[in-house]
Every structure is written in C-alpha cells, then in structure tokens.
DSSP file (Angstrom, degrees, kcal/mol; ACC not computed):
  #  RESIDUE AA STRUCTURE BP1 BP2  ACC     N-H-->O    O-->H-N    N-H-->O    O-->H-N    TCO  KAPPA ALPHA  PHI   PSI    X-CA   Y-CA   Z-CA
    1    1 A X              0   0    0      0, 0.0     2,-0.3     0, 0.0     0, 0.0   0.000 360.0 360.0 360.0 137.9   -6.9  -19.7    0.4
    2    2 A X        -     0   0    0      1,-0.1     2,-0.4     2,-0.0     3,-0.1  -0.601 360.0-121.7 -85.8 137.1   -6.8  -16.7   -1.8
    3    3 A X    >   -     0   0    0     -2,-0.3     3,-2.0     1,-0.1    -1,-0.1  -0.535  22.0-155.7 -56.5 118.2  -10.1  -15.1   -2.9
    4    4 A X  T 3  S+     0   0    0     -2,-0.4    -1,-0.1     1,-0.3    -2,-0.0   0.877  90.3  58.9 -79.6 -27.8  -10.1  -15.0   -6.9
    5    5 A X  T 3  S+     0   0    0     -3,-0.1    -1,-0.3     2,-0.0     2,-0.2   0.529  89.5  99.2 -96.3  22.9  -12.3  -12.4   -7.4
    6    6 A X  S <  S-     0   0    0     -3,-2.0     2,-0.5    45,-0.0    44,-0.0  -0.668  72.3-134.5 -82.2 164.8   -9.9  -10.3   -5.4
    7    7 A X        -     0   0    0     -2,-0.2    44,-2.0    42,-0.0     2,-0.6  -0.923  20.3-160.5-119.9 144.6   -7.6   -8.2   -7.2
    8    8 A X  E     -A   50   0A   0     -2,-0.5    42,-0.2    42,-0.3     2,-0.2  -0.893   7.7-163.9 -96.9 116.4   -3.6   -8.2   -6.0
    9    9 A X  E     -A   49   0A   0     40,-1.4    40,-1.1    -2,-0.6     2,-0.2  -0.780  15.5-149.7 -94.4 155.4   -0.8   -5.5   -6.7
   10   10 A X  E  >  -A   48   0A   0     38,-0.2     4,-0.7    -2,-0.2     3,-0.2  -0.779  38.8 -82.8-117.3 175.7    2.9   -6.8   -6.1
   11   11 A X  T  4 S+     0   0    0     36,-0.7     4,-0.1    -2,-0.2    37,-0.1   0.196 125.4  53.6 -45.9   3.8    5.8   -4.3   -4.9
   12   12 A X  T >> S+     0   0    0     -2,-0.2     4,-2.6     3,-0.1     3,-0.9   0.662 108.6  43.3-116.5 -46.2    6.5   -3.2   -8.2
   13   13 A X  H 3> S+     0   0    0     -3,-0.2     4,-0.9     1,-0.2    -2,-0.2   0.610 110.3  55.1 -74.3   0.3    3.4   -2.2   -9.1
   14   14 A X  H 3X S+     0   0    0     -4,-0.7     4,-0.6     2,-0.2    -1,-0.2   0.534 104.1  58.0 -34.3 -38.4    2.6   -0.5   -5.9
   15   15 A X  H X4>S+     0   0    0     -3,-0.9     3,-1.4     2,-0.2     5,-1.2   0.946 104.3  48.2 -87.4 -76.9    5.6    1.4   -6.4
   16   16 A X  H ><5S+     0   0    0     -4,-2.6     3,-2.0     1,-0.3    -2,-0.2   0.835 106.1  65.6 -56.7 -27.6    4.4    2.8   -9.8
   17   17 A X  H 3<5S+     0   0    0     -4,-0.9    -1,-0.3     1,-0.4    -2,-0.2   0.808 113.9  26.2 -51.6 -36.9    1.1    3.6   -8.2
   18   18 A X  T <<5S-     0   0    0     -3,-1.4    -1,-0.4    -4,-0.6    -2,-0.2  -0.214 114.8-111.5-118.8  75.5    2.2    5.9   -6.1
   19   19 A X  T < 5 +     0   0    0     -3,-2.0     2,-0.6     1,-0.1    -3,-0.2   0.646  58.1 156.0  26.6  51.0    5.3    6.9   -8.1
   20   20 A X      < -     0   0    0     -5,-1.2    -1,-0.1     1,-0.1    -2,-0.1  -0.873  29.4-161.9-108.9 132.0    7.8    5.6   -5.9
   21   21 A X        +     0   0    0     -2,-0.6     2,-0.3     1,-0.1    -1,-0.1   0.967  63.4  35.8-100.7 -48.4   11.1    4.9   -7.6
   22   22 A X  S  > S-     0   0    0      1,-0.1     4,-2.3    -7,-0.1     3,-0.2  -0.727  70.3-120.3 -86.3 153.6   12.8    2.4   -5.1
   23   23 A X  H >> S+     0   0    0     -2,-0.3     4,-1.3     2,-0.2     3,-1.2   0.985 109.1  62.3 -45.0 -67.0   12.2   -0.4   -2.7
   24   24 A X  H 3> S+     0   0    0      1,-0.2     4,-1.4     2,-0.2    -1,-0.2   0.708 108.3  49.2 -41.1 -40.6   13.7    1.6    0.5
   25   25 A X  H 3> S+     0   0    0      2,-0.2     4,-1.4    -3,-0.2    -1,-0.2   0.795 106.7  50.2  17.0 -80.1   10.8    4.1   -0.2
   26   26 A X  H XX S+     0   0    0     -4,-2.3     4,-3.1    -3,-1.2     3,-1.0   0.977 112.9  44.8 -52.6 -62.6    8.4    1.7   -0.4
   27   27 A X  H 3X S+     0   0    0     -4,-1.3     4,-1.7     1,-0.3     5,-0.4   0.865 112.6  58.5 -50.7 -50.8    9.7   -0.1    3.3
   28   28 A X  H 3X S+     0   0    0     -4,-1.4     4,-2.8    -5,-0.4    -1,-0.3   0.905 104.1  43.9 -50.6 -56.5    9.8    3.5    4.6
   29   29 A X  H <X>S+     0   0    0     -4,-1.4     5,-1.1    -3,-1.0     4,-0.6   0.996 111.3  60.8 -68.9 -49.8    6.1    4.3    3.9
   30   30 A X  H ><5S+     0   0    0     -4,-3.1     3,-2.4     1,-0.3     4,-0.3   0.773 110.2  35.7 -34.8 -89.2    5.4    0.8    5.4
   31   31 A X  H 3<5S+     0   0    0     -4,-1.7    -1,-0.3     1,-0.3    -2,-0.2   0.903 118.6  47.8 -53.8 -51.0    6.9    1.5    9.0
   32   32 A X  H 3<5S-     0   0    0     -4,-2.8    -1,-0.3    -5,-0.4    -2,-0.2   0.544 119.8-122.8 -86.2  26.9    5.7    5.3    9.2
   33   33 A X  T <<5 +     0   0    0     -3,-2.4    -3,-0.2    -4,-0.6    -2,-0.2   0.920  64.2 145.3  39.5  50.2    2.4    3.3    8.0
   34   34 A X  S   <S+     0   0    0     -5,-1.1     2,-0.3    -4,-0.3    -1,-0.1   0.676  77.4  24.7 -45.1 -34.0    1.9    5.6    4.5
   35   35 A X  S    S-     0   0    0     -5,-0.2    -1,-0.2     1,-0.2    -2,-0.1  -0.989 101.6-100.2-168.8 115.6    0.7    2.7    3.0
   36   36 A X        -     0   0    0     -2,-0.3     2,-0.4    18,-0.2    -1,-0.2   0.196  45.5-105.4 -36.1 178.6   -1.0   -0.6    4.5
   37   37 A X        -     0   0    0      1,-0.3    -1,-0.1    -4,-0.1    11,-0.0  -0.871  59.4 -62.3-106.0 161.9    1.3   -3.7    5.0
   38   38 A X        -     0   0    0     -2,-0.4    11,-0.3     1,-0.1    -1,-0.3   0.130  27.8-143.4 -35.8 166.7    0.8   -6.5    2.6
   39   39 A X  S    S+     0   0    0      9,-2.5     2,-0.5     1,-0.1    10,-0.2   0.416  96.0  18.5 -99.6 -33.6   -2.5   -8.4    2.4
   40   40 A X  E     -B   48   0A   0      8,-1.4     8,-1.4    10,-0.0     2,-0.5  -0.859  59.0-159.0-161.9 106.2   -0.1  -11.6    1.8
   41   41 A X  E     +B   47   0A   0     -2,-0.5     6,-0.2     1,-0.2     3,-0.1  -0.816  20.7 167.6 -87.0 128.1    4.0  -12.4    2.4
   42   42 A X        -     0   0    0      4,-2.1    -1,-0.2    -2,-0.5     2,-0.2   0.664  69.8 -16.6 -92.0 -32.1    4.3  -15.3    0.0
   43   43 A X  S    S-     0   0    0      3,-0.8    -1,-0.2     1,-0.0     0, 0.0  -0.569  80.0 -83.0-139.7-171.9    8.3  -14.8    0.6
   44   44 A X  S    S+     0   0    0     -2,-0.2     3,-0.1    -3,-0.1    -1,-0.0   0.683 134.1  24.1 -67.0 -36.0   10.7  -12.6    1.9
   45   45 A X  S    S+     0   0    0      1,-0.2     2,-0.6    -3,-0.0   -34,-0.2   0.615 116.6  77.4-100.1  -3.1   10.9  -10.3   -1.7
   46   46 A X        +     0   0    0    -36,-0.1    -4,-2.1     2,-0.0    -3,-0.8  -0.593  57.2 145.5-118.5  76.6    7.0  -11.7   -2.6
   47   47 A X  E     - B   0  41A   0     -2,-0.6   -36,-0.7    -6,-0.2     2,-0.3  -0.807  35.0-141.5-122.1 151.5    4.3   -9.7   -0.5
   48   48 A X  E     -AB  10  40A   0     -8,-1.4    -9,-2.5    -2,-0.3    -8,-1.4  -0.980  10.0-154.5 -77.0  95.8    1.1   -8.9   -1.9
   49   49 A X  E     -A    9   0A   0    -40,-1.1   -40,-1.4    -2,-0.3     5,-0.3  -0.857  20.9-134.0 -81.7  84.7   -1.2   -5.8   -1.6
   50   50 A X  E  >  -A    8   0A   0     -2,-0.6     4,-2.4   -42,-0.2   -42,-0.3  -0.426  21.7-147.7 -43.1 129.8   -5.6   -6.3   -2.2
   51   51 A X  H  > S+     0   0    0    -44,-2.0     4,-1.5     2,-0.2    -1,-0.2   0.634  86.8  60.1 -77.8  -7.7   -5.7   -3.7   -4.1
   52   52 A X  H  > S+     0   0    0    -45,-0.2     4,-0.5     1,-0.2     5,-0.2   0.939 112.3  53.3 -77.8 -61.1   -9.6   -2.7   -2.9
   53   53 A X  H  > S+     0   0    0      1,-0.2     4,-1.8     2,-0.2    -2,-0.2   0.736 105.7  39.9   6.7 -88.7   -7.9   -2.5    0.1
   54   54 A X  H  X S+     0   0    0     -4,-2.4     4,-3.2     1,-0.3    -1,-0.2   0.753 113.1  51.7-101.4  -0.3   -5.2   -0.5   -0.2
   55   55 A X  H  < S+     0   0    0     -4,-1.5    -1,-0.3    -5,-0.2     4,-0.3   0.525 113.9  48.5 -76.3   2.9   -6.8    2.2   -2.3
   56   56 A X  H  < S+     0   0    0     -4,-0.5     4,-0.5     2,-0.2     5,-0.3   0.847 111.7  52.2 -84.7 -50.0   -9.7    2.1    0.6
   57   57 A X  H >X S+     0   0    0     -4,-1.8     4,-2.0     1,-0.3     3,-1.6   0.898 115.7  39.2 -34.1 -75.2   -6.5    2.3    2.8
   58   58 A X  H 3X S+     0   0    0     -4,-3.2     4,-1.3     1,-0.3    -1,-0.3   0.655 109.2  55.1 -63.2 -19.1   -5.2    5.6    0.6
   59   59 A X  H 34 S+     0   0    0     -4,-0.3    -1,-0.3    -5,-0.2     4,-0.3   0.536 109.5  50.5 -97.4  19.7   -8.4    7.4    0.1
   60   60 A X  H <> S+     0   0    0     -3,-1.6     4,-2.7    -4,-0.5    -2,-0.2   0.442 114.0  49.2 -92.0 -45.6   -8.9    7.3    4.7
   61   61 A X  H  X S+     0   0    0     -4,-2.0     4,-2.9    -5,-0.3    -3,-0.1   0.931 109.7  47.6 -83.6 -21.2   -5.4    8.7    5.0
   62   62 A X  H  X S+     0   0    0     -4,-1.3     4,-1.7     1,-0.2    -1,-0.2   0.857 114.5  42.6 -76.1 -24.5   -5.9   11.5    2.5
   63   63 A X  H  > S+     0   0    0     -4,-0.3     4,-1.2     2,-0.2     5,-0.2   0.876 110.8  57.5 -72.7 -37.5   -9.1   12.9    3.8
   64   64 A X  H  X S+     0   0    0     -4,-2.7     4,-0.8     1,-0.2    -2,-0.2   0.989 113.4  40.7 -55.8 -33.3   -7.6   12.4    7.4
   65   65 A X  H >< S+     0   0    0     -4,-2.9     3,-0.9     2,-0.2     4,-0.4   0.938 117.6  50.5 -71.5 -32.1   -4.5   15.0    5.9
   66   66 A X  H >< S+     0   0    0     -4,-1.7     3,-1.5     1,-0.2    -2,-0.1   0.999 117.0  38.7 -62.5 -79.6   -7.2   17.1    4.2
   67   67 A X  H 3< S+     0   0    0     -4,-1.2    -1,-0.2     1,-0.2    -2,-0.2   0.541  92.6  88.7 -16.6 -36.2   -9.2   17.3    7.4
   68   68 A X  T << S-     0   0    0     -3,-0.9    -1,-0.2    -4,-0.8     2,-0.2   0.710  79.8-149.8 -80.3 -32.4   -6.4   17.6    9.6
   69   69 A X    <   -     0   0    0     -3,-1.5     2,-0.3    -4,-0.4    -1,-0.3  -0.653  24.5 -73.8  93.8-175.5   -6.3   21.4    9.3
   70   70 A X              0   0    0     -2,-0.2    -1,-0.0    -3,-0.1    -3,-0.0  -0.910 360.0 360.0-140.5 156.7   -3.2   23.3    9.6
   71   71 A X              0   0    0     -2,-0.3    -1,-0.1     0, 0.0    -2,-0.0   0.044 360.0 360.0 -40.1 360.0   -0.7   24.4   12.4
C-alpha cells in the first residue's frame, strides 16, 4: 500500500527535473545508477520515483563527485 503523504514523480517528470530530453537517457542513468531505480513499477512504461527519496538520492551523489577530488 502506497504511503499518501508520500510525494511521487513519474518518468516524465523526472526527466524535466534533471533536464533530460528522452527516455533512452533516462534508462541510461538508471543502469550506470545516476539516478535511483523506481520506488514503484506499476507497468512496464509506469514506474514511479518518491521524490524525498530521490532528491536524498541526488544530493549523496553530488557531494560524493564534489568530494571526490580530481585525477
């Protein structure tokens, strides 16, 4: 059962959040793990993001590249 006072993004709005103009894109960050995987597959085309989530998700990976140093 879904929590209601959680808040959801779908693939399209994901996409404009981080300025991503197509699906392959999107599928792309997913496998080099850019970007969490869904909170929720309703379908094959209908997956779900918590949005608390995946902005927790996005602010971890940017301090880790910030952090990182450079080569």
């Amino acid at each position: 059962m879904i929590n209601s006072n959680k808040e959801f993004l779908n693939s399209k709005a994901v996409m404009e959040l981080l300025t991503i103009k197509g699906n392959a894109t999107l599928w792309r960050y997913l496998k080099e793990s850019k970007i969490p995987q869904p909170t929720i597959n309703i379908s094959r085309n209908t997956r779900l993001w918590d949005k608390n989530e995946l902005f927790a998700y996005l602010t971890a990976k940017s301090q880790e590249n910030t952090q990182g140093g450079g080569l």
